[in-house]
C-alpha positions in Angstrom: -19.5 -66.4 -12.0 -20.7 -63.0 -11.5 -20.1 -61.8 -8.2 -20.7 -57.6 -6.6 -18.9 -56.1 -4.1 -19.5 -53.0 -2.1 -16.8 -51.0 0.0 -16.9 -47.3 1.1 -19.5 -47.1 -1.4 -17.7 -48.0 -4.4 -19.3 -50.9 -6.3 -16.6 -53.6 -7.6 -18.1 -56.6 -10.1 -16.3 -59.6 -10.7 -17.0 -61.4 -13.8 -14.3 -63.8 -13.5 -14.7 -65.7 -10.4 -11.4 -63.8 -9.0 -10.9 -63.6 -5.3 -12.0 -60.4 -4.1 -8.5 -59.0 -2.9 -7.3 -59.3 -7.2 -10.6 -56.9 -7.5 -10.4 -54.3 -4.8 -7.4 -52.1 -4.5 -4.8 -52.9 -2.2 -4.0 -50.9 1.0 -0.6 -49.8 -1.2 -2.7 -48.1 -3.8 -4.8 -46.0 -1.8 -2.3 -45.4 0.5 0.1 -43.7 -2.1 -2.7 -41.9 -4.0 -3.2 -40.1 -0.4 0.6 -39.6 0.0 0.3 -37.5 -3.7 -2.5 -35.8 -2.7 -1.4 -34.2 0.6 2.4 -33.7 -0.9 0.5 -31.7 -3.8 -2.1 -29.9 -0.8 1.2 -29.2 0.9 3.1 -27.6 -1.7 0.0 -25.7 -3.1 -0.2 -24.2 0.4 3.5 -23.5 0.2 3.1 -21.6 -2.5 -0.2 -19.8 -2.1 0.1 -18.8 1.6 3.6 -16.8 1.9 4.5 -15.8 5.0 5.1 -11.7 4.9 5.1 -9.2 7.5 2.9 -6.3 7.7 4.1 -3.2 5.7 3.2 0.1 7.0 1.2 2.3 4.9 3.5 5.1 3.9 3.2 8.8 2.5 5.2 8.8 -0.8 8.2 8.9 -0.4 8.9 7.7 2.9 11.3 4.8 3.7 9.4 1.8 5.5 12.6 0.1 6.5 13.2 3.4 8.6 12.2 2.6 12.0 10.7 4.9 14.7 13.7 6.5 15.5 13.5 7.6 12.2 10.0 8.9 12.2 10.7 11.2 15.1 13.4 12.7 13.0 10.7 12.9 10.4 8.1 14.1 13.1 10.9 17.1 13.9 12.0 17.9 10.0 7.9 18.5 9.4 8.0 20.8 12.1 10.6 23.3 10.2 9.1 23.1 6.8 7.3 26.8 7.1 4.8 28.1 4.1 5.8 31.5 3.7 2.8 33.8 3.0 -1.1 32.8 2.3 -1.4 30.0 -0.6 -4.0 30.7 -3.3 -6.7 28.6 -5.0 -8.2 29.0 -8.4 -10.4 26.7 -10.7 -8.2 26.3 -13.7 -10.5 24.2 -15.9 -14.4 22.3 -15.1 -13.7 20.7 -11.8 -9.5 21.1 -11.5 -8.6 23.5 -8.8 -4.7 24.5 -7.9 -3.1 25.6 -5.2 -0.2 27.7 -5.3 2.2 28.4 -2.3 5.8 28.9 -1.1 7.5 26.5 1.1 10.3 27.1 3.5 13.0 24.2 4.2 14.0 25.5 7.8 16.6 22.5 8.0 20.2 23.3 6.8 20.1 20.4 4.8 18.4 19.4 1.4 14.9 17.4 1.5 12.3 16.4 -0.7 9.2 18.0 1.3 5.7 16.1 0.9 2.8 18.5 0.5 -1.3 18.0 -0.2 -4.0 20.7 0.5 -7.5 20.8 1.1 -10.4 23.0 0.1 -12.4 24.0 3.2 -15.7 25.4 3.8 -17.0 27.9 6.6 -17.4 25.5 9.1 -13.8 24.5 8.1 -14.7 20.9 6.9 -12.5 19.7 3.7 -14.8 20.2 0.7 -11.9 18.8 -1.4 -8.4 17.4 -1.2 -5.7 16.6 -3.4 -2.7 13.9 -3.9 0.6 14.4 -2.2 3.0 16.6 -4.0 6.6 15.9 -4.1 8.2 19.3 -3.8 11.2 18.1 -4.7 15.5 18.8 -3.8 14.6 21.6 -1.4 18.0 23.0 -0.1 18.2 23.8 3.0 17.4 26.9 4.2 15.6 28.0 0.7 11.9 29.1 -0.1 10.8 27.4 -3.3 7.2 27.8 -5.1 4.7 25.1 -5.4 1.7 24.2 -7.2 -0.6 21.2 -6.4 -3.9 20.5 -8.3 -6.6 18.6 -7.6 -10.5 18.1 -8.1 -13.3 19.3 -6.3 -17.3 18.9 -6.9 -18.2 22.2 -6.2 -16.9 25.8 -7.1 -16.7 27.6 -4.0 -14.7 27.2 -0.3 -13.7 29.9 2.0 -10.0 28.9 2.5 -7.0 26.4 1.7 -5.0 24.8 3.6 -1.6 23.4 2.8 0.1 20.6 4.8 3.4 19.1 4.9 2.7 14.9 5.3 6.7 13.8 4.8 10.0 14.4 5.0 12.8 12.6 3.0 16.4 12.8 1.7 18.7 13.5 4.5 16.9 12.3 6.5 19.0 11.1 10.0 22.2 10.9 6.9 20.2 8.2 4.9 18.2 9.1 1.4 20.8 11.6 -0.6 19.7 11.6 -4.4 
């Protein structure tokens, strides 16, 4: 006897006259293969979806795990890193300009100061800017040269400008190298 089942649409054929519960697949069987299937969702959702908490974006350098008490120290420590004098510019090769400077550490104690500068035009807009510069073991109190580079599409500005973006080592008696 040849008999056709339909469930769910899945089509089940019995060719040996068997009752149709030996043909379909018992509530056990489906009921296991979805117990593997969400254990497997579960775990690849586990693994994929980590829980993390938002890092703030940070000048190089800078301690994240820090606080806000420490980025008013930071905020201050800026404040008394002085360039000394007028930097300079130059082209030094195609499109490669540097930027050469003195820095002041007006703190008494030793700091790695964070420096970038920017090419400017008359109207003062940034023609070019470069990557922050670690200007590094400052002691305190000293005036140390620097030199940042960077690349800029066209030849000319009409002045630089140099700023400091971080402050670390020593900073509120955490970060000594």
């Amino acid at each position: 006897m040849h008999t056709t089942y339909t469930l769910w649409g899945i089509v089940f054929t019995n060719t040996k006259g068997e009752p149709l519960a030996m043909v379909l697949p018992t509530w056990r069987h489906i009921t296991n293969g979805y117990k593997y299937f969400s254990l497997l969702a579960l775990l690849l959702l586990v693994a994929c979806g980590q829980i993390t908490s938002p890092t703030p974006s940070s000048t190089p350098g800078a301690n994240p795990s820090t606080g806000a008490a420490a980025t008013a120290v930071v905020a201050g420590l800026i404040k008394e890193m002085t360039l000394v004098g007028t930097p300079t510019a130059k082209i030094v090769s195609g499109t490669t300009f540097e930027v050469d400077g003195k820095i002041k550490n007006g703190d008494d104690k030793q700091h790695d100061i964070f420096v970038k500068a920017a090419l400017l035009d008359a109207s003062g807009k940034p023609i070019a800017t470069s990557a922050v510069v670690n200007v590094d073991n400052v002691v305190g109190g000293a005036t140390v040269p620097f030199t940042i580079q960077g690349t800029t599409p066209q030849p000319t500005w009409v002045s630089v400008q140099v700023t400091v973006v971080n402050v670390t080592e020593n900073v509120n008696g955490a970060g000594v190298d």
